[in-house]
C-alpha angles and dihedrals in degrees: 000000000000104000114240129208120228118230108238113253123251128221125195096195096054107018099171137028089251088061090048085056108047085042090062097039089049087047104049091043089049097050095043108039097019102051107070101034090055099089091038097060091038093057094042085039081217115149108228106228102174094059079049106066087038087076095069095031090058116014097022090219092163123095088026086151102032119096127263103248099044079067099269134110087261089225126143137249081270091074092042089057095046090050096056088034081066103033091053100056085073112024122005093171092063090034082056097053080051099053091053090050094043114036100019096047106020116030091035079047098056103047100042099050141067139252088269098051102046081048087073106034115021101070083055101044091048089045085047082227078136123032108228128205140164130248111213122121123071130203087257101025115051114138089005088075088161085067102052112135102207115119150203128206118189103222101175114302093347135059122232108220121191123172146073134270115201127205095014111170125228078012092153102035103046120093097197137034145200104220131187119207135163113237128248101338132020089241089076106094088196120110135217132182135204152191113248123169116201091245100071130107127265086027126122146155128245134213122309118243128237103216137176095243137004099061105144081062119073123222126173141146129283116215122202108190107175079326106192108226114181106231084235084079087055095128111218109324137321118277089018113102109106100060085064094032092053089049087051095048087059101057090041088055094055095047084046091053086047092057087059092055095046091055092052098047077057100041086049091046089060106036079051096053099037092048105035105044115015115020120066131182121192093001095306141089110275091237092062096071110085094235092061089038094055079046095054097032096055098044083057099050101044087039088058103040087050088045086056100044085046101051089044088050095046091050097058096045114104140153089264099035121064123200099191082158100043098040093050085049100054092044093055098045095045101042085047092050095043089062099047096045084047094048083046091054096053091047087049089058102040119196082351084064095052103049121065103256089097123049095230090095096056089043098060096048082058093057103063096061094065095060082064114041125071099031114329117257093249088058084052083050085059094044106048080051094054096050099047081045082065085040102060103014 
């Protein structure tokens, strides 16, 4: 018999022993230290900022995706969606408040600035010594950025920003911004962007929200009223901005779409457990009636078809390789999964589903939100048409 040698297995969840790392750490901290204080800080709508920090103290969860040297881990989109996968199984409020930190500031940050810049924010933002967010919707331009209305005026070595931003997470936490405005008037289509750190004058934060879901999470208004930003913040060049904001938007939309696939791996483990070992109905396991199984079965299914399409997304997506199709997809498919596994979940449990002492519910309110930022679904739906439009045109 000729030997033959086996060719290793690949796995497209955890490609490399460094995923399967991060994956196990971020799973064990979120499951131990996420868990319980998930329904607190969702009554209260409080943002828990000690536990926080403790993400890059003790996991050094910030910079995944910014090189080592730089002062990151140098891993790839891949990480980041497996992060938020496993922190949003517990709590997608808190992972939220994350992903804004962490890909719209840090990661947009890094790749849009220059050596000087990153010399003064990047060591406090990756320490968390400084909480980071983006600056980008407007109460009459959300997924319409082109249409944004902020702008920014050079008046000798400082821009003059006027404007508001709406639904701005981590809003009243964060201590520096990327912001996006339009220059001189709002007819120019053209984008900017710019460093702004909450100190500044002329800066100011608007109301907070109170929202459905989310509410461990805090979003609020900026207010930029004759805001004083040095040109040195000037954030790549005028004029310059959507090449770097359209990149970003891809890599937000995948770790979105992780969030939704976390929620339902959590929403399936408990209709699972609940039906299939503790609660009976007529003298059987709940599980064992057609109308629970087509529940159960097509969460899983859905839930395993978006968790492919994500991870291969995910794993093509580089500084240097956009995936506007890919990225819009698995938005679409996963945001739209996470609702209806979540909706499943509540129906599975019953009465139990709908009060609070099961997370589902929460769950489920933190779902929704994921169909709307980041672009809305029906904005991936023109997208993905648009781009086929290139494709066969």
């Amino acid at each position: 018999m000729i030997a033959t040698t086996q060719k290793p297995k690949f796995d497209l969840f955890n490609p490399t022993e460094s995923h399967i790392s991060l994956r196990e750490s971020v799973s064990n901290f979120a499951e131990r230290e996420m868990d319980l204080q998930a329904t607190e800080h969702d009554e209260k709508e409080t943002f828990n900022l000690p536990l926080f920090k403790r993400l890059g103290s003790e996991l050094g969860l910030f910079g995944i995706t910014i090189p080592e040297e730089a002062g990151g881990h140098g891993l790839d989109p891949l990480a980041s969606v497996i992060v938020h996968e496993e922190m949003s199984r517990f709590d997608p409020a808190f992972t939220l408040s994350y992903l804004a930190h962490e890909v719209l500031f840090v990661n947009n940050f890094y790749y849009s600035s220059n050596k000087e810049q990153q010399s003064r924010y990047l060591s406090k933002v990756l320490s968390a010594e400084w909480i980071g967010g983006m600056g980008m919707t407007e109460p009459g331009a959300g997924t319409d950025v082109l249409g944004m209305s902020t702008v920014a005026k050079k008046v000798g070595n400082k821009y003059i920003l006027n404007g508001t931003k709406q639904y701005i997470t981590n809003g009243n936490t964060s201590s520096v911004f990327v912001v996006y405005a339009k220059l001189d008037s709002i007819n120019n289509r053209k984008t900017t962007a710019f460093i702004v750190e909450s100190s500044y004058k002329g800066f100011s934060v608007g109301k907070k929200e109170e929202k459905m879901g989310m509410r461990g999470s805090p979003t609020t208004q900026l207010i930029f009223e004759d805001c004083e930003v040095p040109e040195s913040n000037l954030l790549g060049v005028e004029d310059g901005a959507l090449t770097h904001m359209m990149r970003n938007l891809e890599i937000e939309r995948v770790t979105l779409a992780a969030q939704s696939l976390g929620i339902a791996r959590r929403c399936i483990d408990i209709m699972c457990d609940y039906s299939m070992r503790y609660r009976e109905a007529f003298g059987k396991k709940l599980s064992e009636f057609g109308q629970i199984q087509r529940m159960i079965a097509e969460s899983y299914a859905d839930l395993a078809a978006a968790r492919a399409l994500v991870y291969q997304v995910a794993s093509e997506i580089h500084p240097e390789n956009r995936s506007s199709l890919g990225a819009a997809s698995a938005k679409l498919v996963a945001t739209q999964m996470g609702e209806r596994v979540s909706r499943n979940a509540i129906q599975v449990l019953g009465g139990y589903g709908y009060c609070r002492e099961y997370p589902v519910e929460r769950l489920h309110r933190d779902s929704i939100l994921l169909s709307i930022g980041g672009g809305t679904n029906e904005a991936m739906q023109k997208n993905i048409v648009s781009d086929l439009r290139r494709m066969y045109t």
